[in-house]
C-alpha positions as CSV (number, residue, x, y, z in Angstrom):
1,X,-191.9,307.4,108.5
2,X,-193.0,308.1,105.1
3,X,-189.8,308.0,103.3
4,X,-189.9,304.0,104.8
5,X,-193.5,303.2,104.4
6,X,-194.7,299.8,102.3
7,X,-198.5,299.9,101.4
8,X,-200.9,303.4,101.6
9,X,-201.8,303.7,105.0
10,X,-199.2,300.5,106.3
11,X,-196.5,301.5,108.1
12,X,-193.4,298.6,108.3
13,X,-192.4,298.0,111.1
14,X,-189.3,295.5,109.5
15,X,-187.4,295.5,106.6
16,X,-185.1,292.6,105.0
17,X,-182.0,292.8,104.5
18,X,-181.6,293.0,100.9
19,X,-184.0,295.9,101.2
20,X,-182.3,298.0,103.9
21,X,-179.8,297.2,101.7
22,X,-181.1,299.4,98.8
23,X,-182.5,301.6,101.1
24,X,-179.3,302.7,102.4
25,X,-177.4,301.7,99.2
26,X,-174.9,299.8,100.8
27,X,-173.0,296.4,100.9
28,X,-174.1,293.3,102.6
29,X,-171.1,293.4,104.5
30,X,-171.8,297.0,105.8
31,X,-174.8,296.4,107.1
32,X,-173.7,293.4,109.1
33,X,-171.1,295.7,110.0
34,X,-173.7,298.5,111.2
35,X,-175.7,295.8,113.1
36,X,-172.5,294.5,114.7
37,X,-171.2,297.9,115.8
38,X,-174.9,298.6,117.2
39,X,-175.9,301.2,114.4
40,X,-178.6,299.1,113.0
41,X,-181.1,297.1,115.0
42,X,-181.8,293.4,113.8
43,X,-184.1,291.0,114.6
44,X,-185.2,287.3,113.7
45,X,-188.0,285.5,112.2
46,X,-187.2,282.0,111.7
47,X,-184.2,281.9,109.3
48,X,-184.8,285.6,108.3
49,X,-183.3,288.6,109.3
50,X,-185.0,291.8,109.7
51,X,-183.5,295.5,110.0
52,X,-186.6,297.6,112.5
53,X,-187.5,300.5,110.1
54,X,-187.2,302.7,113.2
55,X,-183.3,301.8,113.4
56,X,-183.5,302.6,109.8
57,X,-184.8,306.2,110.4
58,X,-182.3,306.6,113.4
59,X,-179.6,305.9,111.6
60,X,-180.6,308.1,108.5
61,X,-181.4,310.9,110.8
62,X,-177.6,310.1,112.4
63,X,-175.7,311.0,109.0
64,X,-174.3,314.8,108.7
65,X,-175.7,316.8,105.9
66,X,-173.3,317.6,103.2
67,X,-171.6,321.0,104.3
68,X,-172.2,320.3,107.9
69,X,-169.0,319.4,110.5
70,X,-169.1,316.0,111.2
């Protein structure tokens, strides 16, 4: 999960919205779509929503390489 990590030696284990956002450089609305179609993994903290950073890699991992069938 390097690629995902915060801090030297701190793995994440959630991720913000707004920051999956950049990470995935995407729209809000995509990735409430993603969530809503099961792609993306959210969870709640109070008022906050929170991508898991393994849903992050699992859906990274997901997408064809350019050149590859789909």
């Amino acid at each position: 999960m390097t690629a995902l990590s915060g801090a030297p030696g701190i793995a994440r284990a959630l991720y913000p919205i707004k920051e999956a956002e950049v990470i995935l450089s995407t729209s809000h609305a995509q990735i409430y779509r993603l969530i809503n179609s099961g792609r993306l993994d959210a969870r709640k903290i109070g008022a906050r929503s929170f991508i898991t950073a393994a849903s992050l890699e699992a859906f990274l991992t997901s997408l064809p390489k350019i050149g590859e069938a789909a």
